[in-house]
TORKOL-4160 file (C-alpha; in steps of 0.2 Angstrom, whole numbers, padded with zeros to 4 digits, m for minus):
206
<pt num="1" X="m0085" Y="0013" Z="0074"/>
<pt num="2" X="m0100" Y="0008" Z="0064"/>
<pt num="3" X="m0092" Y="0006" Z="0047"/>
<pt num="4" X="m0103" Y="m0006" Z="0035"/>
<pt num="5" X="m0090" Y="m0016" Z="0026"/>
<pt num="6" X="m0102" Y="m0022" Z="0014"/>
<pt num="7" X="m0107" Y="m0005" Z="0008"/>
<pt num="8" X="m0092" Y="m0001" Z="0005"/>
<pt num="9" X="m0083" Y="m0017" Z="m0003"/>
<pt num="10" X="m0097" Y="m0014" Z="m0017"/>
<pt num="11" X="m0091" Y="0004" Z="m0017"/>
<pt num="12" X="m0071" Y="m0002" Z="m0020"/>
<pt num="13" X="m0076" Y="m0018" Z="m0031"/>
<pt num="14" X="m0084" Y="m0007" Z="m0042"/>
<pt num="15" X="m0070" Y="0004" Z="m0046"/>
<pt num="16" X="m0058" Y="m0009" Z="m0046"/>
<pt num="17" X="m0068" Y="m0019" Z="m0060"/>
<pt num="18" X="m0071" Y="m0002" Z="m0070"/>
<pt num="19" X="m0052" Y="0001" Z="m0070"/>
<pt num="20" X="m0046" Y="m0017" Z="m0073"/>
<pt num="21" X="m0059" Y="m0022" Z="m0089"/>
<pt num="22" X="m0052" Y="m0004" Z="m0094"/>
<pt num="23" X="m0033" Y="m0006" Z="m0096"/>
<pt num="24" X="m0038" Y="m0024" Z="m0101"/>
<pt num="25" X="m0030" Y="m0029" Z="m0118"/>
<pt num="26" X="m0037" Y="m0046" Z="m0122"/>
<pt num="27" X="m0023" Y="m0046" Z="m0142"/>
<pt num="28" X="m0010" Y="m0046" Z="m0130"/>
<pt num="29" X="m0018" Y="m0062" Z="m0121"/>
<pt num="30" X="m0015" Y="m0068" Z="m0103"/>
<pt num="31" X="m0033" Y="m0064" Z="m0091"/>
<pt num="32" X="m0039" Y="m0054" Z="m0080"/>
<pt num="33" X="m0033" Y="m0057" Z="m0062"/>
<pt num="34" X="m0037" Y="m0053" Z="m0046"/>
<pt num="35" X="m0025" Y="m0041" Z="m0033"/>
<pt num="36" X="m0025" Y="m0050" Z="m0016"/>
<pt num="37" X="m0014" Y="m0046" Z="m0001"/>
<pt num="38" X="m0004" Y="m0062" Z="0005"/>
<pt num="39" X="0010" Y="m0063" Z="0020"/>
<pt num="40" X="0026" Y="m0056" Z="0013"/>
<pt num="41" X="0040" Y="m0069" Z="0011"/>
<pt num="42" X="0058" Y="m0067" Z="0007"/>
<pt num="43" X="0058" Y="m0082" Z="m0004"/>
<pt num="44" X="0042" Y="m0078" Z="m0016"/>
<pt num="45" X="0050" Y="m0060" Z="m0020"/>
<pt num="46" X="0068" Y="m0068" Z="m0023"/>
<pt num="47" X="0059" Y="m0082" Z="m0034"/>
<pt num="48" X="0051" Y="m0068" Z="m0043"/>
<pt num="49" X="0064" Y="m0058" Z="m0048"/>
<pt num="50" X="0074" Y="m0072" Z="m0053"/>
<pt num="51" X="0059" Y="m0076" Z="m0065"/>
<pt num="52" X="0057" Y="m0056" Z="m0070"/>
<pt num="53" X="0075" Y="m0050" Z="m0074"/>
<pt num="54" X="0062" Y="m0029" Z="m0074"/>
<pt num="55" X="0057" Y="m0032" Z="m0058"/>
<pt num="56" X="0074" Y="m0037" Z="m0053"/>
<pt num="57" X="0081" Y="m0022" Z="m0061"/>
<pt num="58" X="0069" Y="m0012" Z="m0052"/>
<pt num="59" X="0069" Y="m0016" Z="m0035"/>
<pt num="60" X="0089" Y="m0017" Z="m0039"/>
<pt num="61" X="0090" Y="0000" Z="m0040"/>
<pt num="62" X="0096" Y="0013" Z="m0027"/>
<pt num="63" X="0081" Y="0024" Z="m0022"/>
<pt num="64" X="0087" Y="0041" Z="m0027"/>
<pt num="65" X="0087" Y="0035" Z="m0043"/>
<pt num="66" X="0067" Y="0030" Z="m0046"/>
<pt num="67" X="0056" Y="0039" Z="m0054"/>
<pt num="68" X="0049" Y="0055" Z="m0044"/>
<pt num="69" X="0036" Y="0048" Z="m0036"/>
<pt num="70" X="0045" Y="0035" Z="m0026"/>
<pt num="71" X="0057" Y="0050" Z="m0020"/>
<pt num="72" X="0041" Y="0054" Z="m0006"/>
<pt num="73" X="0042" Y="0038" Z="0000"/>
<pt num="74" X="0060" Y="0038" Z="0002"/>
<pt num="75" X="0060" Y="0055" Z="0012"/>
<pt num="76" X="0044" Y="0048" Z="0023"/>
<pt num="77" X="0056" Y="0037" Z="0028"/>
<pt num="78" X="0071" Y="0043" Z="0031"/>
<pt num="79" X="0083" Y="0053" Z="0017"/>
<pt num="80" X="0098" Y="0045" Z="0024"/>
<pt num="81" X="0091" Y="0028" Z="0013"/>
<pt num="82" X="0093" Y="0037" Z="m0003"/>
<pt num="83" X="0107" Y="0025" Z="m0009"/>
<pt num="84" X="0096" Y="0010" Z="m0002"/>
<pt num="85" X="0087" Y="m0001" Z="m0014"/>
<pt num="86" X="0066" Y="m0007" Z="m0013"/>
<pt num="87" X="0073" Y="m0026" Z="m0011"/>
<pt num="88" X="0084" Y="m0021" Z="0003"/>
<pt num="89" X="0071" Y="m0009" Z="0014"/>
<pt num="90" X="0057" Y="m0024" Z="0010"/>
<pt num="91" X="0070" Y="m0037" Z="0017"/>
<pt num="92" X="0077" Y="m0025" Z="0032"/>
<pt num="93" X="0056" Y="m0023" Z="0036"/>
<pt num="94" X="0054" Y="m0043" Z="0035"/>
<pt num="95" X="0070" Y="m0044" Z="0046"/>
<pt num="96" X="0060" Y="m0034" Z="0059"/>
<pt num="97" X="0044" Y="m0045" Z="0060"/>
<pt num="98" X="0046" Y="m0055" Z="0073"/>
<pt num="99" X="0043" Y="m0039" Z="0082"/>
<pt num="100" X="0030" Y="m0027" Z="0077"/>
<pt num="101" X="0030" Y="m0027" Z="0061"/>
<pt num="102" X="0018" Y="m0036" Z="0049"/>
<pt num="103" X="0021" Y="m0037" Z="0030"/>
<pt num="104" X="0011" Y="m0040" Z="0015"/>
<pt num="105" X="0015" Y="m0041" Z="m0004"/>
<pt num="106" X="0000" Y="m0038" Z="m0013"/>
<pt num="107" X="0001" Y="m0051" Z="m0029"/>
<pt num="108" X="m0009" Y="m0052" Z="m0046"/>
<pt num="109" X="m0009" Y="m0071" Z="m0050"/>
<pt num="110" X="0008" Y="m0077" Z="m0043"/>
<pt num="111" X="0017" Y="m0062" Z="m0047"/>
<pt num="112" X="0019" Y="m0050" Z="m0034"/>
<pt num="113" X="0012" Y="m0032" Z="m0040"/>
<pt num="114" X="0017" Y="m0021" Z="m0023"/>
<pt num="115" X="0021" Y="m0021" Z="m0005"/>
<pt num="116" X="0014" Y="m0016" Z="0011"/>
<pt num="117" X="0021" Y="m0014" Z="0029"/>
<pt num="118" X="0013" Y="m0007" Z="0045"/>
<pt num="119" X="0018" Y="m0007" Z="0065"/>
<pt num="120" X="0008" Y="m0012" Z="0079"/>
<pt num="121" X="0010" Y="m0007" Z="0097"/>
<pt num="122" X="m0004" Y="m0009" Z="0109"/>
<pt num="123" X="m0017" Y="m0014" Z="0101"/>
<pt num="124" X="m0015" Y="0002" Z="0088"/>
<pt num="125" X="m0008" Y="0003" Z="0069"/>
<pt num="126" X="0005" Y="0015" Z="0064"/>
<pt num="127" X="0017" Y="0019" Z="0051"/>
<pt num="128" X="0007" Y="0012" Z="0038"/>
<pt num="129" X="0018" Y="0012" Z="0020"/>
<pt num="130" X="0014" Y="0004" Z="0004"/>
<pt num="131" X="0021" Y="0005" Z="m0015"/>
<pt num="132" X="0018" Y="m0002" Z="m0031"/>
<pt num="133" X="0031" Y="m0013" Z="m0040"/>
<pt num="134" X="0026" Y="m0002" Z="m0055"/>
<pt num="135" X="0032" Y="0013" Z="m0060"/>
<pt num="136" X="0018" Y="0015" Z="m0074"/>
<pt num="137" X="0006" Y="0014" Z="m0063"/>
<pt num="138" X="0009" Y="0031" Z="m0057"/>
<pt num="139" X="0025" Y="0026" Z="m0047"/>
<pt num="140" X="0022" Y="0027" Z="m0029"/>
<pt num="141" X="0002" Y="0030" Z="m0031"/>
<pt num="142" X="m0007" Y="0018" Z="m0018"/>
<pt num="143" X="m0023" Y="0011" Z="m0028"/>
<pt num="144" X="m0036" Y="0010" Z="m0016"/>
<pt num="145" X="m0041" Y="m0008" Z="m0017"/>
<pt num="146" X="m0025" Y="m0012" Z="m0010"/>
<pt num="147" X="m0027" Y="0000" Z="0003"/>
<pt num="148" X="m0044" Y="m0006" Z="0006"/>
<pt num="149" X="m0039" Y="m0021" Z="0007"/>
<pt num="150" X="m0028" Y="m0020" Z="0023"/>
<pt num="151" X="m0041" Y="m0007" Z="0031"/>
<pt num="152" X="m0052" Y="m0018" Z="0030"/>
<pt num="153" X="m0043" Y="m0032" Z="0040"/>
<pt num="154" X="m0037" Y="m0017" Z="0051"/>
<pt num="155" X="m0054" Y="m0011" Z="0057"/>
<pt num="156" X="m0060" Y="m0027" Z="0064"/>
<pt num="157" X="m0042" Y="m0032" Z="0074"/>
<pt num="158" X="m0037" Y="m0015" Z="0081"/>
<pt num="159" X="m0044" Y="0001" Z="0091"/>
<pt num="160" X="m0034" Y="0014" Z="0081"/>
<pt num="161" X="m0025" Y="0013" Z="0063"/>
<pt num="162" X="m0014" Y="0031" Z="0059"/>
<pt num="163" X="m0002" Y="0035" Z="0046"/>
<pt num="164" X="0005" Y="0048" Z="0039"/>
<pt num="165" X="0012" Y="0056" Z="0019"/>
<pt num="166" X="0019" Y="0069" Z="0011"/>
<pt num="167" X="0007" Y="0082" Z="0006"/>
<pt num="168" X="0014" Y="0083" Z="m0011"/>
<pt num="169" X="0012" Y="0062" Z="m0011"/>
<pt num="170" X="0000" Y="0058" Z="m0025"/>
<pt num="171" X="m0003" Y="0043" Z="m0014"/>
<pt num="172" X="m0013" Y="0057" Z="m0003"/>
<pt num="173" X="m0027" Y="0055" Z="m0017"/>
<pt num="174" X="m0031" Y="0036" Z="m0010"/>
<pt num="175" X="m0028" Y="0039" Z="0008"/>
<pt num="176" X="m0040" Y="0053" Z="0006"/>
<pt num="177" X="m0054" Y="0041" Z="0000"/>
<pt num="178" X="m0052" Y="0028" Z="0011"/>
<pt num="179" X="m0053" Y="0039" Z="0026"/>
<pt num="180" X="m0070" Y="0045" Z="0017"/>
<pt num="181" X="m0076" Y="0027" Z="0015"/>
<pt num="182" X="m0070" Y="0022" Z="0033"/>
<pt num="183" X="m0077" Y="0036" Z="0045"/>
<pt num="184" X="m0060" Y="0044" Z="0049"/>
<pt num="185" X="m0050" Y="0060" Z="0050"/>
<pt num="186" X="m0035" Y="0068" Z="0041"/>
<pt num="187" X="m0026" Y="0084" Z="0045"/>
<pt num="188" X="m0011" Y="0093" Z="0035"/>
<pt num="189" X="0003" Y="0101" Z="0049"/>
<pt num="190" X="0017" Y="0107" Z="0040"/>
<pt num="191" X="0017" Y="0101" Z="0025"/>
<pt num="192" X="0015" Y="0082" Z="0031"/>
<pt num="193" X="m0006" Y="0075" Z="0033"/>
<pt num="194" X="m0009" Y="0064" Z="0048"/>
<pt num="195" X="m0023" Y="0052" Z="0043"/>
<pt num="196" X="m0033" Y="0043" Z="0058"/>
<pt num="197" X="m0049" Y="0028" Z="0060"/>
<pt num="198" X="m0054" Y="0025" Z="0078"/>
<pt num="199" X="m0067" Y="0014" Z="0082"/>
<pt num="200" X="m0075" Y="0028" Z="0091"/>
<pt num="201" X="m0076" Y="0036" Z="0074"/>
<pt num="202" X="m0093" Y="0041" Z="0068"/>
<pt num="203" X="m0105" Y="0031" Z="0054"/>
<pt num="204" X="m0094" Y="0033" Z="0038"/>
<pt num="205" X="m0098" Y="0045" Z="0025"/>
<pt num="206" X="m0103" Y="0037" Z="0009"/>
């Protein structure tokens, strides 16, 4: 796969900056702060919401009753969770890591802004699923410096990275761009798109 990562981290930066001097307020004080992935801990998102009593509430509250857009993310999973909260699918995936899956919580300062979950089984990625902490964001939309983010550590540590959404799944919008920006494929089957990066996959088109 001949991706160049440095074409397209200027691509992504970019947009990230444009977007976060855009919703900037500085009368409401604070600074601006970067989004990075780190390894998802137990402990830092308890800590959290012990210190944020709305993100306690949020991650507290049964997924059927979120706003619409997290409703795709409950039925890519499985609709029999509908009663389960984000806090407890977050600690049931941590609870699976030994295995094969790998966890990140994507933070702004100290404060963790979203989570990010994937599978790995020889030497492939799949099941890829991330969410925003914040439902005024857009509610489940995936902003594509987060997905970027993890891609780009994908690309470089595994031959193939799949996943798959929704059609309807606003978060189709980002997947969408970074399979422009990495070279890959995507493919809607009834009513669900399958999005796919090989590193056979040719030069990336940007």
């Amino acid at each position: 796969m001949n991706i160049d990562i440095k074409k397209i981290d200027l691509i992504v930066e970019n947009a990230k900056n444009f977007n976060r001097i855009a919703n900037y307020n500085p009368s409401k004080g604070g600074q601006l702060l970067e989004e990075q992935l780190v390894p998802a801990n137990i402990n830092d998102l308890r800590g959290a919401m012990e210190r944020d009593s709305v993100l306690s509430t949020f991650l507290k509250t049964p997924a059927k009753d979120l706003p619409a857009n997290y409703h795709f993310l409950v039925q890519e999973i499985d609709e029999l969770i509908e009663n389960v909260t984000l806090y407890e699918l977050i600690a049931f995936s941590l609870s699976k890591r030994a295995g094969n899956f790998v966890c990140y919580f994507s933070v702004s300062g100290s404060k963790p802004t979203g989570f990010a979950a994937y599978q790995v089984t020889n030497n492939e990625v799949s099941d890829i699923k991330m969410f925003s902490f914040d439902p005024s964001r857009g509610g489940g939309k995936v902003l594509l410096w987060d997905l970027h983010a993890l891609l780009k550590k994908l690309v470089g540590e595994y031959n193939k990275i799949s996943w798959s959404a929704m059609a309807g799944n606003p978060a189709n919008d980002a997947y969408k761009r970074a399979i422009d920006l990495y070279g890959g494929t995507c493919e809607e089957i009834n009513g669900v798109t399958y999005y796919t990066i090989e590193k056979t996959n040719s030069t990336p088109k940007i």
